[in-house]
C-alpha positions as a printed NumPy array, in Angstrom:
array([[-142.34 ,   35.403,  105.199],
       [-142.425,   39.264,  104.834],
       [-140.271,   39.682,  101.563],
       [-138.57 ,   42.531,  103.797],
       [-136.55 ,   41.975,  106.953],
       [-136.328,   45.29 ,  108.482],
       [-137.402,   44.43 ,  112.316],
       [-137.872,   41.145,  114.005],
       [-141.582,   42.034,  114.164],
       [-141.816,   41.628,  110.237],
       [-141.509,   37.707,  111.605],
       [-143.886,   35.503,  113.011],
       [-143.059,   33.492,  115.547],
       [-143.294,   30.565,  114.127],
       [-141.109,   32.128,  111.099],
       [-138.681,   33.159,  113.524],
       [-138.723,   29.846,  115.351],
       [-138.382,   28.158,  112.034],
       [-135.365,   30.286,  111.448],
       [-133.76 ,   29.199,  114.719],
       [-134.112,   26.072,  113.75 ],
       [-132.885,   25.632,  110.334],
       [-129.56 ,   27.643,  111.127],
       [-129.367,   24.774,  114.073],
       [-129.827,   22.398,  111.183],
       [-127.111,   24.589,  109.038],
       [-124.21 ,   24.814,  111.738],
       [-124.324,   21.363,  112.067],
       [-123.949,   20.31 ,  108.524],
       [-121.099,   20.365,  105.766],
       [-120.031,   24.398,  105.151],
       [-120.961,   24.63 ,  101.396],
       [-124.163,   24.062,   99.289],
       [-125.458,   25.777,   96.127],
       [-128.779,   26.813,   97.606],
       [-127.895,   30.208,   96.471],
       [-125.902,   29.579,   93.461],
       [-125.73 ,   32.743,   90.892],
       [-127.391,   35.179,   93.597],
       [-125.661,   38.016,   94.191],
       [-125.719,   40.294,   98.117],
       [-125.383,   43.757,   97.995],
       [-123.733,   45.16 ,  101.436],
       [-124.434,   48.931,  101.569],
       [-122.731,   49.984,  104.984],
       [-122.637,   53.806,  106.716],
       [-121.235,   52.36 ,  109.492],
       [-118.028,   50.104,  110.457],
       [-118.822,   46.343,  111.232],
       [-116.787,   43.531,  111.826],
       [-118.987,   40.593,  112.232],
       [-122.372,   41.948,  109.996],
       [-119.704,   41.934,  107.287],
       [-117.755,   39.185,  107.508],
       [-121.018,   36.968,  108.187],
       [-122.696,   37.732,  105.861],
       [-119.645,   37.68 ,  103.292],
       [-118.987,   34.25 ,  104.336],
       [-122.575,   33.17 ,  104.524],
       [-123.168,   33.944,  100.992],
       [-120.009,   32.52 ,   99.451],
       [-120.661,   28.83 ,  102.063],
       [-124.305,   29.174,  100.309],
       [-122.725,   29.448,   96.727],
       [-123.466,   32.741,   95.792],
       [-121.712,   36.127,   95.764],
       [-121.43 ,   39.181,   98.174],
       [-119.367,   42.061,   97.868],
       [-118.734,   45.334,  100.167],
       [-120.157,   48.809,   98.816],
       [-118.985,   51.678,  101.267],
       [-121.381,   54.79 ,  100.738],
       [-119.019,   57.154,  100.268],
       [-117.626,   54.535,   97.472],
       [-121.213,   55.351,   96.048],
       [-123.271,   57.675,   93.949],
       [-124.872,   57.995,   97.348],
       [-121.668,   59.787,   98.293],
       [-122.238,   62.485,   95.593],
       [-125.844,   62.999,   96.625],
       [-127.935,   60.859,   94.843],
       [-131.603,   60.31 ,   96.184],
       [-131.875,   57.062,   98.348],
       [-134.602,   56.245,   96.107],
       [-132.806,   56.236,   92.789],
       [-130.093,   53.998,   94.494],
       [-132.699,   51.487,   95.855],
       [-133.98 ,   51.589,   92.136],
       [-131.112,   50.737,   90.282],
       [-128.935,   48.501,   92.892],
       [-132.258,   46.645,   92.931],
       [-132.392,   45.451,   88.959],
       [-129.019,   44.153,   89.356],
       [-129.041,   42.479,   92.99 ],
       [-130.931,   39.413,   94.538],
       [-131.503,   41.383,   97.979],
       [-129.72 ,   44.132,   99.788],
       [-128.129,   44.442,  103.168],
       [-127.792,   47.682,  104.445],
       [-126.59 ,   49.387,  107.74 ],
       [-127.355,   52.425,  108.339],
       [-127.062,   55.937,  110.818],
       [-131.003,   56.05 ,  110.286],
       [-133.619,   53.55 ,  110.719],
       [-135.94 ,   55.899,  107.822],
       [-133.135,   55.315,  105.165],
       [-133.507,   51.239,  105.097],
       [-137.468,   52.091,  105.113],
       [-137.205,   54.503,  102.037],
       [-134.609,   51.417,  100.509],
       [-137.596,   48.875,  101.278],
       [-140.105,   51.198,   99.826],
       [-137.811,   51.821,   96.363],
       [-136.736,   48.501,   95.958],
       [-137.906,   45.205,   93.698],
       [-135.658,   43.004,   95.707],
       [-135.404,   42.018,   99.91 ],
       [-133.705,   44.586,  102.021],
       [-131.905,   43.346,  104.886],
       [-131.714,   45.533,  108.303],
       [-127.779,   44.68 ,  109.244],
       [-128.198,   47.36 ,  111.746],
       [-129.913,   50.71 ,  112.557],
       [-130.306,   53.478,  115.434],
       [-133.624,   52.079,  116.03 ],
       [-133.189,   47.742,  115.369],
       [-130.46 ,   45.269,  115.1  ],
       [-132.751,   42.118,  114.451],
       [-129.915,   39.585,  112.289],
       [-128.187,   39.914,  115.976],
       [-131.131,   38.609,  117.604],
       [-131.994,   36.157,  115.466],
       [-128.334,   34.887,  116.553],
       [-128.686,   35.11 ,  120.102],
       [-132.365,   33.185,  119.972],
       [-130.321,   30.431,  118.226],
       [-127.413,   30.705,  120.985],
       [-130.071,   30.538,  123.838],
       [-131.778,   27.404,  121.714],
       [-128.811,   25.595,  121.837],
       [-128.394,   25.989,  125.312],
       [-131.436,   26.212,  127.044],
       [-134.087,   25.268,  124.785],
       [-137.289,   26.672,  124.373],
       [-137.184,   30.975,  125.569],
       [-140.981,   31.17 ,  126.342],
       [-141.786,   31.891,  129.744],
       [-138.009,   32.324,  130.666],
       [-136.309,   36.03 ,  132.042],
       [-134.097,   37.418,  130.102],
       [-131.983,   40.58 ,  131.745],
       [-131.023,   43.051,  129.809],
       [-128.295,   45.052,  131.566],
       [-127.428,   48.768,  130.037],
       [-128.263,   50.79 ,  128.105],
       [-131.632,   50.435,  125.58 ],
       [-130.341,   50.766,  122.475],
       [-131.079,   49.394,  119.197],
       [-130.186,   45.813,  120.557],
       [-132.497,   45.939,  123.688],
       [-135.285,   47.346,  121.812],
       [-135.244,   44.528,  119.589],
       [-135.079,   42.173,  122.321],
       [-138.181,   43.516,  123.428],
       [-139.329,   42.82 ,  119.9  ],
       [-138.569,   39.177,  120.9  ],
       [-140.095,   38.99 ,  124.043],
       [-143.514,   40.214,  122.472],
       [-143.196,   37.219,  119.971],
       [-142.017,   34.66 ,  121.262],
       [-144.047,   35.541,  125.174],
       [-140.744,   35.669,  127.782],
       [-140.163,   37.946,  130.376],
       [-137.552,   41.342,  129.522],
       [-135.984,   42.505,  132.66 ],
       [-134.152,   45.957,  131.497],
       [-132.107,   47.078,  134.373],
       [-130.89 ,   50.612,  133.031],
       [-130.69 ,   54.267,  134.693],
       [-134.48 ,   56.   ,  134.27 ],
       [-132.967,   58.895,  132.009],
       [-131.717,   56.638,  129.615],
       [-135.302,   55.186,  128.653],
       [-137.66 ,   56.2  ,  126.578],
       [-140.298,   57.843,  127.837],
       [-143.253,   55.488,  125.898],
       [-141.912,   52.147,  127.85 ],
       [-144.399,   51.059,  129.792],
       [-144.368,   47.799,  131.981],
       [-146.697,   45.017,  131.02 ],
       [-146.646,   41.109,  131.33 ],
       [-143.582,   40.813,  128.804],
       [-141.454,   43.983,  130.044],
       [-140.163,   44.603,  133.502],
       [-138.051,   47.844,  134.227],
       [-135.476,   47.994,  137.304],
       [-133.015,   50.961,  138.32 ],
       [-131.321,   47.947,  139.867],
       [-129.31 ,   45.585,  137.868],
       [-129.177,   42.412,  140.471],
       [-132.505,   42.909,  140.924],
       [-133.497,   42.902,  136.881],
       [-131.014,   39.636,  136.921],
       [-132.078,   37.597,  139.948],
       [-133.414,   34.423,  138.291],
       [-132.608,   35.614,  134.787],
       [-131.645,   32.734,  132.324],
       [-130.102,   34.925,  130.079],
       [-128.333,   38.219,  130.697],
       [-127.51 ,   40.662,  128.286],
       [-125.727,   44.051,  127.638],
       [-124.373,   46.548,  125.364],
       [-121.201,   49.25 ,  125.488],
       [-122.626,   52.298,  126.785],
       [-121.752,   54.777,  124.455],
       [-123.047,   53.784,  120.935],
       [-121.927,   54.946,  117.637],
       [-123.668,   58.393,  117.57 ],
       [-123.558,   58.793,  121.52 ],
       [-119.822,   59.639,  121.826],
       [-121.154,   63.355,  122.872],
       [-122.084,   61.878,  126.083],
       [-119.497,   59.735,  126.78 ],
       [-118.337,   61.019,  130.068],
       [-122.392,   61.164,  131.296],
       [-122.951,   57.803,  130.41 ],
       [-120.318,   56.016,  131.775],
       [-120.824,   58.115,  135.095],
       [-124.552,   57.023,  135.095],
       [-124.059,   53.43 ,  133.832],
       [-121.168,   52.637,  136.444],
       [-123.287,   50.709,  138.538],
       [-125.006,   48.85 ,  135.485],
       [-121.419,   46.567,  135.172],
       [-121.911,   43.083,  134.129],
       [-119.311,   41.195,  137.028],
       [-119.582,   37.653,  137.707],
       [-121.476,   38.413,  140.966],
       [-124.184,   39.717,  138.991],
       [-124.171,   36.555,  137.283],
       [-124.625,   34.567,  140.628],
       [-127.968,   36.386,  141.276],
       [-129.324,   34.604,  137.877],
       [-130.829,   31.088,  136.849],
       [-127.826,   28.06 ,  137.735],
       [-128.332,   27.773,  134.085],
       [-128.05 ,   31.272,  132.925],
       [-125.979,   32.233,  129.874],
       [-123.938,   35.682,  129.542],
       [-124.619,   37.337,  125.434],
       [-123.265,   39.975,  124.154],
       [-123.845,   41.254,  120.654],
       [-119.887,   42.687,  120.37 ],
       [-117.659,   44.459,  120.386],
       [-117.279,   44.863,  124.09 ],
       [-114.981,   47.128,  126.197],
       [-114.287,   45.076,  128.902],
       [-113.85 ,   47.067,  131.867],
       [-116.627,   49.026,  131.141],
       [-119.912,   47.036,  130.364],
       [-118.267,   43.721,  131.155],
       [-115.657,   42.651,  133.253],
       [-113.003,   40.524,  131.389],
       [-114.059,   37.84 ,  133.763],
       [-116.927,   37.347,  132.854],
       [-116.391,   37.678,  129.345],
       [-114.266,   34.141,  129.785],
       [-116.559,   32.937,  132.183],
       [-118.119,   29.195,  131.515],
       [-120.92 ,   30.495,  131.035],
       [-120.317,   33.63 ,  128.637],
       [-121.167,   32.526,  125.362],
       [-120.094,   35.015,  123.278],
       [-117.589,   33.57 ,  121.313],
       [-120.591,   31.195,  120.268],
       [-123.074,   33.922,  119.88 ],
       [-120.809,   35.382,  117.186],
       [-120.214,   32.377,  115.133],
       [-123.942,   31.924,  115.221],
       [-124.203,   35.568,  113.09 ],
       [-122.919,   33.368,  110.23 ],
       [-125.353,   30.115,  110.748],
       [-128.695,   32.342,  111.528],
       [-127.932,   34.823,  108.621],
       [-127.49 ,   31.781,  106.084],
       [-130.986,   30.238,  107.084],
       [-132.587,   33.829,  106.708],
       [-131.178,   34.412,  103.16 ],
       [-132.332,   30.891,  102.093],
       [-135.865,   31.9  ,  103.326],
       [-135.582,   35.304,  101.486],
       [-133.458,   34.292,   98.118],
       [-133.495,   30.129,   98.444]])
């Protein structure tokens, strides 16, 4: 395994599958071990995060080692000290190093600076801890994700472009149903990618659907464009109807129901969010015993 874990594409799949499986293995045994007794997780956060945090606070202690919170404008970083010296000396001290960030380039400069793992717990350009979640939510529901669709309803952010990650591994089929201005311009369909301007018709058969608020942290400039554009792009329960009898409803949190999501379907039987979340905790633990164990 890559000693970094910047991008789901620094996995292979049968690393990631691996993964998937041993944080299976992990949710269904006792809470605490000592796997990582005495190691000790840095959490360097730009951003606000509720279940990055708390996961990965609670993963570490459950594993027998230690985690604490460090805010960057609690650091030196604050003040204006290079990334690079940071990296440098945070890295003597810790076992590996979590960090979420405004821009991908500043956990790549961290990687490049640093003697022990970095950890992407979320960028502008990759959130891949949240999909290594979700592939263990869809595991435990519908087994095996090659070959399926997969919907992904919204806007592509950081989330959907690591599901697209995914579907390159692992070989499924990513159906991104999401208003043309709103994509990048490089996408380009192939056997693993699909691209609708129609969201029933990037759902119809889908075994998983997906989505994302509209406005991301950074996007709140063009809040009143996007939700004009993505008003049609609603998860509802209808939309659910169009997919697989066995599809499941993800969503990586937090949601604004009304908006991307209807509060229906957020309760739904098959929404399996509340799951998805949990499974933060189970697919982070396996990942730091492959990094640190």
């Amino acid at each position: 395994m890559s000693k970094h874990f910047l991008n789901l594409k620094d996995l292979t799949k049968t690393e990631i599958l691996d993964l998937v499986k041993q944080a299976i293995d992990l949710k269904g045994s006792e809470k605490n071990s000592d796997y990582l007794h005495g190691k000790y997780l840095a959490l360097i956060f730009e951003k606000s995060s509720t279940r990055t945090r708390v996961s990965f606070e609670v993963a570490m202690s459950q594993l027998g080692g230690t985690a604490s919170f460090l805010s960057t404008k609690d650091l030196q970083l604050g003040r204006g000290e290079p990334l690079e010296d940071t990296a440098k000396v945070i890295s003597s001290m810790a076992d590996a190093i979590v960090l979420r960030t405004i821009n991908h380039s500043t956990i790549e400069i961290f990687a490049e600076n640093s003697s022990v793992p970095i950890i992407n717990g979320l960028s502008d350009l990759s959130h891949p801890c949240q999909l290594l979640a979700d592939l263990t939510t869809y595991q435990e529901e519908n087994g095996d994700i090659e070959g399926k669709a997969v919907a992904w309803i919204g806007d592509y952010n950081n989330v959907c472009h690591t599901y697209l990650e995914a579907a390159e591994i692992l070989d499924f089929e990513l159906r991104i149903g999401c208003p043309n201005q709103f994509l990048p311009s490089h996408l380009k369909e192939n056997k693993n990618l699909k691209i609708f301007d129609n969201p029933n018709e990037a759902a119809s058969g889908a075994s998983l659907i997906s989505t994302d608020v509209w406005v991301s942290m950074g996007d709140e400039e063009e809040i009143d464009e996007r939700t004009k554009a993505f008003s049609k792009f609603q998860v509802t329960t209808e939309l659910l109807d169009e997919a697989d009898e066995n599809v499941i409803f993800l969503h990586c949190l937090p949601a604004i129901r009304g908006q991307e999501v209807t509060s229906e379907v957020m309760e739904d039987e098959r929404s399996k969010v509340w799951q998805q979340a949990e499974n933060r905790l189970h697919a982070q633990k396996a990942l730091l015993i492959s990094l640190l164990g």
